[in-house]
PDB file of N, CA, C and O in Angstrom:
ATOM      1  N   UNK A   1      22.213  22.549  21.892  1.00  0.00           N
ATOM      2  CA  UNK A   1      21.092  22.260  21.011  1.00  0.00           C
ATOM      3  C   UNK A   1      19.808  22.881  21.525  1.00  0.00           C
ATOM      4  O   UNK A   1      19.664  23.367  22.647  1.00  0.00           O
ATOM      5  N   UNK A   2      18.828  22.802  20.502  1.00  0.00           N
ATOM      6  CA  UNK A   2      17.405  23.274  20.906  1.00  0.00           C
ATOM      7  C   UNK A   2      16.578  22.164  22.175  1.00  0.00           C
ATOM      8  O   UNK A   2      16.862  20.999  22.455  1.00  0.00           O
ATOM      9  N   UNK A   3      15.612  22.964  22.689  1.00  0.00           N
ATOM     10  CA  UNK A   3      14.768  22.194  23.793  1.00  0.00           C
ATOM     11  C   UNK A   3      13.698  21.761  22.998  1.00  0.00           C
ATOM     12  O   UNK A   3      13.029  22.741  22.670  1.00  0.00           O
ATOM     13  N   UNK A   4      13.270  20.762  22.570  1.00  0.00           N
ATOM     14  CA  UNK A   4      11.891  20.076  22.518  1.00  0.00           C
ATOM     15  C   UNK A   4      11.269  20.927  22.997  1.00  0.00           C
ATOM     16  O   UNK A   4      11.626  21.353  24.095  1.00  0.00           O
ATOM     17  N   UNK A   5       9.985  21.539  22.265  1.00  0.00           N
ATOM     18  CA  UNK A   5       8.666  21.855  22.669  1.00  0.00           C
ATOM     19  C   UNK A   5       7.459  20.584  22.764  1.00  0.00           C
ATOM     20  O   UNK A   5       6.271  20.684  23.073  1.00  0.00           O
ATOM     21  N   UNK A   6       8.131  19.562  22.434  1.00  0.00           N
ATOM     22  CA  UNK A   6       6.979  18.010  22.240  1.00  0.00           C
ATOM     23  C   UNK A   6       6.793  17.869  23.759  1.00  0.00           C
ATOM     24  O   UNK A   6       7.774  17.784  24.498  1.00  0.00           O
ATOM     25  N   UNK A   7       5.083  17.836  24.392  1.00  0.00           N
ATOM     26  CA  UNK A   7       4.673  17.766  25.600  1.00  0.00           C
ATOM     27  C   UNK A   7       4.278  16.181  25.589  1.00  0.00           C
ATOM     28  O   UNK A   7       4.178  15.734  24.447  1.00  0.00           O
ATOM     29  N   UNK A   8       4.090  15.462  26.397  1.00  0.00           N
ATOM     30  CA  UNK A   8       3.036  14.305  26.837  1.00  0.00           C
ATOM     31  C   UNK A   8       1.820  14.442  26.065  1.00  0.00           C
ATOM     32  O   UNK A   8       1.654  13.531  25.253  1.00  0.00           O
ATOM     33  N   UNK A   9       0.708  15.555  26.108  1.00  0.00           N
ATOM     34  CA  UNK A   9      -0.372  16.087  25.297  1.00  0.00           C
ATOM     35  C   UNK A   9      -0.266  16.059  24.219  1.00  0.00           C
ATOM     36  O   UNK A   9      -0.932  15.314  23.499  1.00  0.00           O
ATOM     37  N   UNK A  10       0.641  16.901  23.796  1.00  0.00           N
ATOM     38  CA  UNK A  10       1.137  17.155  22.522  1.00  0.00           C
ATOM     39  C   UNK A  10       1.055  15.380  21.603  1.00  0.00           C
ATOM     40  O   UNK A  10       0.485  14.888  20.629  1.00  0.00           O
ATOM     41  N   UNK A  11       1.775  15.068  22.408  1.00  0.00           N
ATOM     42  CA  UNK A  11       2.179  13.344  21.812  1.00  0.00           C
ATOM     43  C   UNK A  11       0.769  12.313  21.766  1.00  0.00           C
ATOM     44  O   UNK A  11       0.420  11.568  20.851  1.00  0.00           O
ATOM     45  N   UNK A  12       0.123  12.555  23.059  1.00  0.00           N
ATOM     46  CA  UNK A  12      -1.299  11.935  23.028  1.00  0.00           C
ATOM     47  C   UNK A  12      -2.455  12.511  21.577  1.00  0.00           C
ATOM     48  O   UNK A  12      -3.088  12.099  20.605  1.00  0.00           O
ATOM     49  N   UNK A  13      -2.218  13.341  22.108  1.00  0.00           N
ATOM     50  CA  UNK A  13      -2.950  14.066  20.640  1.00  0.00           C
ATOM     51  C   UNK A  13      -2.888  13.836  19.412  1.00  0.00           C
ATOM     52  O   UNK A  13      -3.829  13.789  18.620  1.00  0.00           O
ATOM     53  N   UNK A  14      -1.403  13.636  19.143  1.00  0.00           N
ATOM     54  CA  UNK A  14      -1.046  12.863  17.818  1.00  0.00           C
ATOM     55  C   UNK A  14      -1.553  11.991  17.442  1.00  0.00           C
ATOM     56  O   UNK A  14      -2.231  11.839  16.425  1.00  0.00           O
ATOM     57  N   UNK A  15      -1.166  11.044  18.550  1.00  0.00           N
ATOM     58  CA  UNK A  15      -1.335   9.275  18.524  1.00  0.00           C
ATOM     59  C   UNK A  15      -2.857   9.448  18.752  1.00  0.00           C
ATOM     60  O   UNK A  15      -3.046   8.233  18.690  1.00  0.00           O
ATOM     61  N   UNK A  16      -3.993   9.896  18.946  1.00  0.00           N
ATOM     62  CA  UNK A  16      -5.278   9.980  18.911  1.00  0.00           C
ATOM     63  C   UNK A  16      -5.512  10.076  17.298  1.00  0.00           C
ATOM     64  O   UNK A  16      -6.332   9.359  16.725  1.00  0.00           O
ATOM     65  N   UNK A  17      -4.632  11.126  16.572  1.00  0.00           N
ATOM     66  CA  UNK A  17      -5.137  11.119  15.135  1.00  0.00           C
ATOM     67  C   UNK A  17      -4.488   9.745  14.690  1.00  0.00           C
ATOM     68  O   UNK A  17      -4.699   9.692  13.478  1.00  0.00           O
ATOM     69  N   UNK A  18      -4.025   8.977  14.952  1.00  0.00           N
ATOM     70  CA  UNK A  18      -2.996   8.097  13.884  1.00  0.00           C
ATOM     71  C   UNK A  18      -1.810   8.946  13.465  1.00  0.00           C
ATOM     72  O   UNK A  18      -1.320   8.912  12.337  1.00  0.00           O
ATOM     73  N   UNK A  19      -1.481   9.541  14.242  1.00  0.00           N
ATOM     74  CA  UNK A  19       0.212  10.025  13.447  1.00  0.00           C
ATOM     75  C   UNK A  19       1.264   9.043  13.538  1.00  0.00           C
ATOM     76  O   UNK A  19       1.454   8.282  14.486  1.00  0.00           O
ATOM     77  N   UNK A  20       2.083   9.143  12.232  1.00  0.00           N
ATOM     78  CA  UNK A  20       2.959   8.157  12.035  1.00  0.00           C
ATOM     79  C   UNK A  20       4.135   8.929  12.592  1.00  0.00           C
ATOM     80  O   UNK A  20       4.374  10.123  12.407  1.00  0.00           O
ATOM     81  N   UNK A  21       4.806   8.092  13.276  1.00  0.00           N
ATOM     82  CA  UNK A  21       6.239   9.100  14.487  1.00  0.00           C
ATOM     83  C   UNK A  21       7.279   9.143  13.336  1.00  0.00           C
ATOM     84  O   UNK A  21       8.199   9.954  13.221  1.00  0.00           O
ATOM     85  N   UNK A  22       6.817   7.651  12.126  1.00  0.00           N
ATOM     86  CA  UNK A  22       8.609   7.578  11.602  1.00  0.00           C
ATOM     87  C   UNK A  22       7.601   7.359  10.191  1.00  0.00           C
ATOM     88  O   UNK A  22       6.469   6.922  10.393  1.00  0.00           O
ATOM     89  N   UNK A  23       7.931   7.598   9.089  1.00  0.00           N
ATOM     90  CA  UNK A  23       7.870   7.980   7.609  1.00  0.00           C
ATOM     91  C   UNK A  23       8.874   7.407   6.664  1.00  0.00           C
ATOM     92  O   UNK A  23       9.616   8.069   5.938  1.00  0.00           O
ATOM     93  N   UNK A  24       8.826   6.253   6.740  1.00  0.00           N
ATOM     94  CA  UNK A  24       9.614   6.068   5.503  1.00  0.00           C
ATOM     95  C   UNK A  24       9.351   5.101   4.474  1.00  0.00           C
ATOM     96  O   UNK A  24       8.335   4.413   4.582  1.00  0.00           O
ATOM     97  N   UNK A  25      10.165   4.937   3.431  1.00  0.00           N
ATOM     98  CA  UNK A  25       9.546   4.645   2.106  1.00  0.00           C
ATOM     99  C   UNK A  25       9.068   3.063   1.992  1.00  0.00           C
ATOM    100  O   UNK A  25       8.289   2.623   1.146  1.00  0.00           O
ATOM    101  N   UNK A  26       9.643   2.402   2.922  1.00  0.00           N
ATOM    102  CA  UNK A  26       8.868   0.917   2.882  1.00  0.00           C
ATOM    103  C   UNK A  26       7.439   1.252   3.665  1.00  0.00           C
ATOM    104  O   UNK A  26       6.453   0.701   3.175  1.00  0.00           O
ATOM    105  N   UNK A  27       7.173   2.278   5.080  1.00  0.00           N
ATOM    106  CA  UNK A  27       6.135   2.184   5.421  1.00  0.00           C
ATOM    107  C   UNK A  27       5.295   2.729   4.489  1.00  0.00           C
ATOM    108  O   UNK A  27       4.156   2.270   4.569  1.00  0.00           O
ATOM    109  N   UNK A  28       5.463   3.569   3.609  1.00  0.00           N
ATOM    110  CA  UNK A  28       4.347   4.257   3.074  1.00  0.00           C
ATOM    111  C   UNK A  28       4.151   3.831   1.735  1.00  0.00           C
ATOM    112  O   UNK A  28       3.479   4.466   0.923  1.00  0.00           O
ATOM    113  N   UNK A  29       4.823   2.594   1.460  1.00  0.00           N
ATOM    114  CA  UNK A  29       4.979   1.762   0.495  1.00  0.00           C
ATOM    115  C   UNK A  29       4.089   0.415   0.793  1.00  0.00           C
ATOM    116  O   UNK A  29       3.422  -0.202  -0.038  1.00  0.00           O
ATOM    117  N   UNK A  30       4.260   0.087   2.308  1.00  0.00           N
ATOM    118  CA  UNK A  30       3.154  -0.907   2.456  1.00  0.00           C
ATOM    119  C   UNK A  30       2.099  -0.495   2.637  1.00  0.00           C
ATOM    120  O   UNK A  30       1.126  -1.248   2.599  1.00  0.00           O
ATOM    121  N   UNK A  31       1.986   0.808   2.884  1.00  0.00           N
ATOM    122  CA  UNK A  31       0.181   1.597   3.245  1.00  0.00           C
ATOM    123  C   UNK A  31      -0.041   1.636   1.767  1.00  0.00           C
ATOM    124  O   UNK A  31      -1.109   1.155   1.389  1.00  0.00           O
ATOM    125  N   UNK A  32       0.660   2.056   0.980  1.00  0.00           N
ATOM    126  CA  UNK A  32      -0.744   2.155  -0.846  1.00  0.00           C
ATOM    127  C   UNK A  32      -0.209   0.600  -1.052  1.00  0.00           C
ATOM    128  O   UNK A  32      -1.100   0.295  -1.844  1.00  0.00           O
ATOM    129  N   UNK A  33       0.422  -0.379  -0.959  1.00  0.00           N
ATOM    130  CA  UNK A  33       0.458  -1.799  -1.259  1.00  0.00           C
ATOM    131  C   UNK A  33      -0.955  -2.394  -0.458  1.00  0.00           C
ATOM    132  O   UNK A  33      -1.686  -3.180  -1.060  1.00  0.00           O
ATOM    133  N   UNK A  34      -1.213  -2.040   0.677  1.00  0.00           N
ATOM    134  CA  UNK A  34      -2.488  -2.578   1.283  1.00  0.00           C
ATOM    135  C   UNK A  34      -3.614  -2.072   0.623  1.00  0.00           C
ATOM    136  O   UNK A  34      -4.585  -2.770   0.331  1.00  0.00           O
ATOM    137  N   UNK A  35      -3.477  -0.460   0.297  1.00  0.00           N
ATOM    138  CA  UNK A  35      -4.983  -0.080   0.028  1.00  0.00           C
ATOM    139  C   UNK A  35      -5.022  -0.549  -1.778  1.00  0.00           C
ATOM    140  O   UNK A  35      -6.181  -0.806  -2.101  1.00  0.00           O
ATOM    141  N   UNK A  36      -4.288  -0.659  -2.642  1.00  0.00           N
ATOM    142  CA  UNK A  36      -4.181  -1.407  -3.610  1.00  0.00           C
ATOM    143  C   UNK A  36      -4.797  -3.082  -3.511  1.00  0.00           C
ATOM    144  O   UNK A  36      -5.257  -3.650  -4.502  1.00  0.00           O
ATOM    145  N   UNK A  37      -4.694  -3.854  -1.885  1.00  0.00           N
ATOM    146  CA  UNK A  37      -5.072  -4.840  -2.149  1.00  0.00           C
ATOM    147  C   UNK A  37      -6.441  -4.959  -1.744  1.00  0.00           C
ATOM    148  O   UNK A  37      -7.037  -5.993  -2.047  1.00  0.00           O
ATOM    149  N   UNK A  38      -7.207  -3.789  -0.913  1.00  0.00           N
ATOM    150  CA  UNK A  38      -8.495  -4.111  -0.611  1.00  0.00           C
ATOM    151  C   UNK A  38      -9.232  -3.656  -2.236  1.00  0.00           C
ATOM    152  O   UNK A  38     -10.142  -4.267  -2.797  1.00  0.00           O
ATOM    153  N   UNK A  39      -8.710  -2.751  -2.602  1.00  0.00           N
ATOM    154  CA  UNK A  39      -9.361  -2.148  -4.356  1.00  0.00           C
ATOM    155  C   UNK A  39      -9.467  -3.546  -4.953  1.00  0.00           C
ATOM    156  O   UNK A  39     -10.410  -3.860  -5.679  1.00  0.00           O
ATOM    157  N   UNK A  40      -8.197  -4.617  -4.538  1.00  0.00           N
ATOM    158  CA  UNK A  40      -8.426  -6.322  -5.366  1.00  0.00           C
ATOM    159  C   UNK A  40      -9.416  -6.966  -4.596  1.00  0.00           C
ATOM    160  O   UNK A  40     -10.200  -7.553  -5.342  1.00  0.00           O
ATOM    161  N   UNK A  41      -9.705  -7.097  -3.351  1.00  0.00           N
ATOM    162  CA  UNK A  41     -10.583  -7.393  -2.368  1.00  0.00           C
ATOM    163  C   UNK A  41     -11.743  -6.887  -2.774  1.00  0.00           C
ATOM    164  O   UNK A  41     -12.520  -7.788  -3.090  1.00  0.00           O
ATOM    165  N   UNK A  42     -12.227  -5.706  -2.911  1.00  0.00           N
ATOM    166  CA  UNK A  42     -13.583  -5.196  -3.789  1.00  0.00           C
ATOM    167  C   UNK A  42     -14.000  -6.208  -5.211  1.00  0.00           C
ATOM    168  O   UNK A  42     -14.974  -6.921  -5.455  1.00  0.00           O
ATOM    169  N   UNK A  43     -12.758  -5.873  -5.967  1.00  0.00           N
ATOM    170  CA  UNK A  43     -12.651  -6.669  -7.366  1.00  0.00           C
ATOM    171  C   UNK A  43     -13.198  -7.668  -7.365  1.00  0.00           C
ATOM    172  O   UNK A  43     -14.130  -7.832  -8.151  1.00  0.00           O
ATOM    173  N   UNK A  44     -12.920  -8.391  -6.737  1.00  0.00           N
ATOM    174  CA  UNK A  44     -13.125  -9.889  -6.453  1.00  0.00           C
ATOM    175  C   UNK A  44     -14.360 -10.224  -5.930  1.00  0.00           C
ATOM    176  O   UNK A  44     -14.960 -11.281  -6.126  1.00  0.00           O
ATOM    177  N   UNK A  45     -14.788  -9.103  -5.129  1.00  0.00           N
ATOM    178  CA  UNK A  45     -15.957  -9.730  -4.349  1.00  0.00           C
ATOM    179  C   UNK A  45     -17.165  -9.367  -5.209  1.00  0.00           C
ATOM    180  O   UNK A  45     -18.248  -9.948  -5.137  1.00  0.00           O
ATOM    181  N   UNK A  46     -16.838  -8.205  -6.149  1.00  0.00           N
ATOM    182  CA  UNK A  46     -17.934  -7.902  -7.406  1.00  0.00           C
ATOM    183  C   UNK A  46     -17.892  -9.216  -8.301  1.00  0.00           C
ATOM    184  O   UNK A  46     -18.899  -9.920  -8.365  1.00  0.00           O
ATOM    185  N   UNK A  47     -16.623  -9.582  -9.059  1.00  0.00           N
ATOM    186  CA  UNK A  47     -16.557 -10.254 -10.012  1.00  0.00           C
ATOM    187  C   UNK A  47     -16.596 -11.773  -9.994  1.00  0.00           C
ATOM    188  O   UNK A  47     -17.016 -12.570 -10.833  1.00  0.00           O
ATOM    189  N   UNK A  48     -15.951 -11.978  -8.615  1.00  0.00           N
ATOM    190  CA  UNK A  48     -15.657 -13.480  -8.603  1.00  0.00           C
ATOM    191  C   UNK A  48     -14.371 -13.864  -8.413  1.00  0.00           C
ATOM    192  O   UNK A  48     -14.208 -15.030  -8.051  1.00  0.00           O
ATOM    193  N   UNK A  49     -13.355 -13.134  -8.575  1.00  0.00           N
ATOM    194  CA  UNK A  49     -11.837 -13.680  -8.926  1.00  0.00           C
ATOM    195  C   UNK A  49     -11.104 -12.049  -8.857  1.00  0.00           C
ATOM    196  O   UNK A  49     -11.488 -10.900  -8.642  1.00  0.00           O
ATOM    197  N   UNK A  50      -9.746 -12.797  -9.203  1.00  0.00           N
ATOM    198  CA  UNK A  50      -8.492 -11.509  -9.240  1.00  0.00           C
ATOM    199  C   UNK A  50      -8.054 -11.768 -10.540  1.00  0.00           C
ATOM    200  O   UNK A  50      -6.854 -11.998 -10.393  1.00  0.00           O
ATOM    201  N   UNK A  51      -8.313 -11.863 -11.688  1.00  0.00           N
ATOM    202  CA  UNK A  51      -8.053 -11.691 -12.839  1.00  0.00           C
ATOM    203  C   UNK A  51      -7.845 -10.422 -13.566  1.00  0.00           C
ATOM    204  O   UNK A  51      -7.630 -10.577 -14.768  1.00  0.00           O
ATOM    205  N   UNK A  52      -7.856  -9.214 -13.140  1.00  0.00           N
ATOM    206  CA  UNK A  52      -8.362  -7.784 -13.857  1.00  0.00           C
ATOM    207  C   UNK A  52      -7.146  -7.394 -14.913  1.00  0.00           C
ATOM    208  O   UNK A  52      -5.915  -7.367 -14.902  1.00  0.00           O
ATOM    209  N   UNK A  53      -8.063  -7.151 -15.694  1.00  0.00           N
ATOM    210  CA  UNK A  53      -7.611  -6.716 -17.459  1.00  0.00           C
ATOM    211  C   UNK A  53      -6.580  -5.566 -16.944  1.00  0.00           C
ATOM    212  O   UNK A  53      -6.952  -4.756 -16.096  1.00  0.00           O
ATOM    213  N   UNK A  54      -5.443  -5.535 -17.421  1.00  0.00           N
ATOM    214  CA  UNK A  54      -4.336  -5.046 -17.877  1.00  0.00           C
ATOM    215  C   UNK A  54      -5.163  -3.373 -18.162  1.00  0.00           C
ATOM    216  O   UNK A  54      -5.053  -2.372 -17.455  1.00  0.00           O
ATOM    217  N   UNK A  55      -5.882  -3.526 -19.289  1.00  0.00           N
ATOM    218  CA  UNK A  55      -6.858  -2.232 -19.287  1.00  0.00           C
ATOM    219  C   UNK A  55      -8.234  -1.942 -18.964  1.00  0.00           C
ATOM    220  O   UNK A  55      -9.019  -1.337 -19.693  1.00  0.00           O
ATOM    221  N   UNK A  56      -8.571  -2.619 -17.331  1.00  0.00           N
ATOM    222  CA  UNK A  56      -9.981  -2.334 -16.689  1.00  0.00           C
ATOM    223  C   UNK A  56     -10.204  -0.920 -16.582  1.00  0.00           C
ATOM    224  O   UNK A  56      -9.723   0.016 -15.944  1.00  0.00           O
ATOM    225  N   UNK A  57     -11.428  -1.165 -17.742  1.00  0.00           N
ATOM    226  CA  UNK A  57     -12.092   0.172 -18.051  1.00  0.00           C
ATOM    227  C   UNK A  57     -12.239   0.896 -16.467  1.00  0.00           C
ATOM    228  O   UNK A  57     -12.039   2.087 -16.230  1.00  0.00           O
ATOM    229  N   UNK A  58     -12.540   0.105 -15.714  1.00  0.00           N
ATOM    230  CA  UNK A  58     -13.141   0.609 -14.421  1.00  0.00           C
ATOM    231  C   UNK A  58     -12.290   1.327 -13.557  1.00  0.00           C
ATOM    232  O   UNK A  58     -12.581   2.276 -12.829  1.00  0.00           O
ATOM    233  N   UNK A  59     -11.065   0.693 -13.742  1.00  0.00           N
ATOM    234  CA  UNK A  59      -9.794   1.330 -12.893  1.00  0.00           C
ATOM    235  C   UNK A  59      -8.465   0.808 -13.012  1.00  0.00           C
ATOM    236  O   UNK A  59      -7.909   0.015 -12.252  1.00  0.00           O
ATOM    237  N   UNK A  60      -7.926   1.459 -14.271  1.00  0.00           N
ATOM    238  CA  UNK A  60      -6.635   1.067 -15.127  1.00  0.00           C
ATOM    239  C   UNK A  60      -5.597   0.505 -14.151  1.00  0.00           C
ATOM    240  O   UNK A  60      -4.856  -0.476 -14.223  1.00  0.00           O
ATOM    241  N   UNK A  61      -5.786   1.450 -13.206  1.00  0.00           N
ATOM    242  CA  UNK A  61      -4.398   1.403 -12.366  1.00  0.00           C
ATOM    243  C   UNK A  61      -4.096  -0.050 -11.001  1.00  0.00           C
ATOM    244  O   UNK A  61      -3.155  -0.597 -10.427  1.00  0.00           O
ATOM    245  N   UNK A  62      -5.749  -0.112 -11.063  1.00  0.00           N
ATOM    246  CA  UNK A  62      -5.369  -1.853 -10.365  1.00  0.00           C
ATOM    247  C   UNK A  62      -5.166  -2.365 -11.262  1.00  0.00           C
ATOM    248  O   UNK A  62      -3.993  -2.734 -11.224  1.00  0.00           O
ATOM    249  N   UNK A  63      -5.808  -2.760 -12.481  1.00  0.00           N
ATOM    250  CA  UNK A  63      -5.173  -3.622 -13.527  1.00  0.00           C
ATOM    251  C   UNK A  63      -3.346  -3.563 -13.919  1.00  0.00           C
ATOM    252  O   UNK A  63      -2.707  -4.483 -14.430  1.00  0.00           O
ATOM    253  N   UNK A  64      -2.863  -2.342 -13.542  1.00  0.00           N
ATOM    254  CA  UNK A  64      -1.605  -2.252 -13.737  1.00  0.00           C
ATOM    255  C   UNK A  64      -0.851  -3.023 -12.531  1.00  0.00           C
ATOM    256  O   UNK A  64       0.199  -3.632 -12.736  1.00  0.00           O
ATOM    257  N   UNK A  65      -1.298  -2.972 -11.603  1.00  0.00           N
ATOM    258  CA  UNK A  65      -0.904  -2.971 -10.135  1.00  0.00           C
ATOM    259  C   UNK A  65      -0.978  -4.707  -9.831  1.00  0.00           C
ATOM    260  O   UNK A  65      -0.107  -5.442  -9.365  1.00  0.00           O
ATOM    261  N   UNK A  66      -2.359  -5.023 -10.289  1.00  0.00           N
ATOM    262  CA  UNK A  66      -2.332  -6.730 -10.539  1.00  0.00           C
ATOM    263  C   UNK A  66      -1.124  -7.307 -11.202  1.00  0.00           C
ATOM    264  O   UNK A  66      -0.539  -8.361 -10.952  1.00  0.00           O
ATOM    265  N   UNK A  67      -0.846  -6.286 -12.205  1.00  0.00           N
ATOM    266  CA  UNK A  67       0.696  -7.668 -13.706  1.00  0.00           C
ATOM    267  C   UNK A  67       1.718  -6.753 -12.959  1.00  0.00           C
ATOM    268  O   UNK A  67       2.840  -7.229 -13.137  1.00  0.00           O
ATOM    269  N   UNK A  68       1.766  -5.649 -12.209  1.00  0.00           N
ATOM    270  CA  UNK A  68       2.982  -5.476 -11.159  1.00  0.00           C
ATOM    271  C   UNK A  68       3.440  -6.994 -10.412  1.00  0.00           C
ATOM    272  O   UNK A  68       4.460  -7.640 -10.651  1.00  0.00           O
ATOM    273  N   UNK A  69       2.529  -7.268  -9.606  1.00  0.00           N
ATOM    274  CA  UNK A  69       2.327  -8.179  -8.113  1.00  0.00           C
ATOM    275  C   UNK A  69       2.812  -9.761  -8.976  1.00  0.00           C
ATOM    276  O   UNK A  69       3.610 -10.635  -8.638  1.00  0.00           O
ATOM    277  N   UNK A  70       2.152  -9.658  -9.883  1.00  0.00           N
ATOM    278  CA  UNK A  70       2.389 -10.946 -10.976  1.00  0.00           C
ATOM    279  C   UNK A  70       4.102 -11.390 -11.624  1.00  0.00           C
ATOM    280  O   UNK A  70       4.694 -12.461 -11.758  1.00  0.00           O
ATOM    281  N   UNK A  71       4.443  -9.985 -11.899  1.00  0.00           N
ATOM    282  CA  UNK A  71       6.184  -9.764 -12.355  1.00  0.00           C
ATOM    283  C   UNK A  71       6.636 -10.103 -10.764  1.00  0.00           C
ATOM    284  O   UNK A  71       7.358 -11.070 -10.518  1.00  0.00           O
ATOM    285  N   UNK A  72       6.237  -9.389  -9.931  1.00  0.00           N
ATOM    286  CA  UNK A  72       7.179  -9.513  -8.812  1.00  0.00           C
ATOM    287  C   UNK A  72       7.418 -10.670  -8.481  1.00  0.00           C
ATOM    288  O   UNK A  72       8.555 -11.139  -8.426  1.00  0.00           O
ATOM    289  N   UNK A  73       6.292 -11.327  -8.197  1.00  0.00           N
ATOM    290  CA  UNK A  73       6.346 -12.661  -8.233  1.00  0.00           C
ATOM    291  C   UNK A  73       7.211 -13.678  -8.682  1.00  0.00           C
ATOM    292  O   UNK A  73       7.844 -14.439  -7.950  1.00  0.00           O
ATOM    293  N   UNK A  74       7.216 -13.659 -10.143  1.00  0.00           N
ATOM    294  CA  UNK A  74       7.931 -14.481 -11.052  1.00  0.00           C
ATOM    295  C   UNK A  74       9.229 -14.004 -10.655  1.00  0.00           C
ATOM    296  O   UNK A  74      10.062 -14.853 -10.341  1.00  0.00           O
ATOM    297  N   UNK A  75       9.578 -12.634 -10.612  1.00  0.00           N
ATOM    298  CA  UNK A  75      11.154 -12.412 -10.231  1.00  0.00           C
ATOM    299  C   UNK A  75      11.552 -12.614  -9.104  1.00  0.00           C
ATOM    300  O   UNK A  75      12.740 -12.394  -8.868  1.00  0.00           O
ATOM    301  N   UNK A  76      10.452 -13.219  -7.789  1.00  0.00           N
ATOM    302  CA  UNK A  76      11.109 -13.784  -6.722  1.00  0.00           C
ATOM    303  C   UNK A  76      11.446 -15.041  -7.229  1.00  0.00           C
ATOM    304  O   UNK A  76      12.649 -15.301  -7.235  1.00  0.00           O
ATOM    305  N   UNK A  77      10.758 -15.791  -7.608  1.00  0.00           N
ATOM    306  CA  UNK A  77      10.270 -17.021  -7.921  1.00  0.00           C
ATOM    307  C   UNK A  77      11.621 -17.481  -8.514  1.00  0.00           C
ATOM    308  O   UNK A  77      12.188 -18.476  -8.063  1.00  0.00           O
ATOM    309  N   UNK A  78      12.193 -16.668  -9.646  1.00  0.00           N
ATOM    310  CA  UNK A  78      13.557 -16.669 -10.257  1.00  0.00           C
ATOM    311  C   UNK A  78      14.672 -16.510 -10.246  1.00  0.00           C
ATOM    312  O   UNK A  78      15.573 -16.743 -11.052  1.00  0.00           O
ATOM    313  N   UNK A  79      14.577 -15.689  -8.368  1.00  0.00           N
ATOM    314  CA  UNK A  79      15.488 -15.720  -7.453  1.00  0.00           C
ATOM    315  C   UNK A  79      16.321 -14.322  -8.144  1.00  0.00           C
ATOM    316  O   UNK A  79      17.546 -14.255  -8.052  1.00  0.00           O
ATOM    317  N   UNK A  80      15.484 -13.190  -8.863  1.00  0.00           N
ATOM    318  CA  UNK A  80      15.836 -12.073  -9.051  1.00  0.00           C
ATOM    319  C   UNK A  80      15.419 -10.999  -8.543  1.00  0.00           C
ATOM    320  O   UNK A  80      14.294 -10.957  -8.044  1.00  0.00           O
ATOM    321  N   UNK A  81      16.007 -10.221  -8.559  1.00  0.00           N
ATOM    322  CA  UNK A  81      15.687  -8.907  -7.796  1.00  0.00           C
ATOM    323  C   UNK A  81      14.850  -7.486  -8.796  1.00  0.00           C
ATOM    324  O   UNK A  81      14.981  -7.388 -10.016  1.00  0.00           O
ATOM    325  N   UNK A  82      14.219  -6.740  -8.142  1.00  0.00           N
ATOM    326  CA  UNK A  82      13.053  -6.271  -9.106  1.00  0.00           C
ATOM    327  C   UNK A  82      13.803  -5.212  -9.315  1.00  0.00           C
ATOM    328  O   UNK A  82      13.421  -4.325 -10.078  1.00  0.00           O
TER     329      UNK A  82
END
């Protein structure tokens, strides 16, 4: 097989930017699930609450993302799978 060119440096350097070593679809599934929940965290702290319209003029796609979190819910809740 091939020799690794990955040094100690090399690796520090990474991990200085935030490099992710491993990539996969639950991690990068909980990174836009988090930044989706501070966009509700904003929401809330403008409006008062987590209620947002299905079609918020302001930004459709949390409103979509809110009756996502809402279904999921109910289909744990119902002991179904999404």
């Amino acid at each position: 097989g091939k020799r690794s060119f990955m040094t100690g440096k090399r690796i520090a350097a990474l991990d200085k930017l935030g490099f992710e070593w491993s990539v996969s679809k639950s991690c990068s599934h909980d990174k836009k699930w988090y930044e989706w929940y501070k966009q509700l965290k904003c929401y809330k702290a403008k409006h008062g609450n987590c209620r947002v319209p299905e079609n918020n003029a302001d930004n459709p796609q949390l409103g979509r993302w809110v009756q996502t979190q809402r279904r999921q819910y109910k289909l744990l809740k119902e002991g179904k799978r999404s």
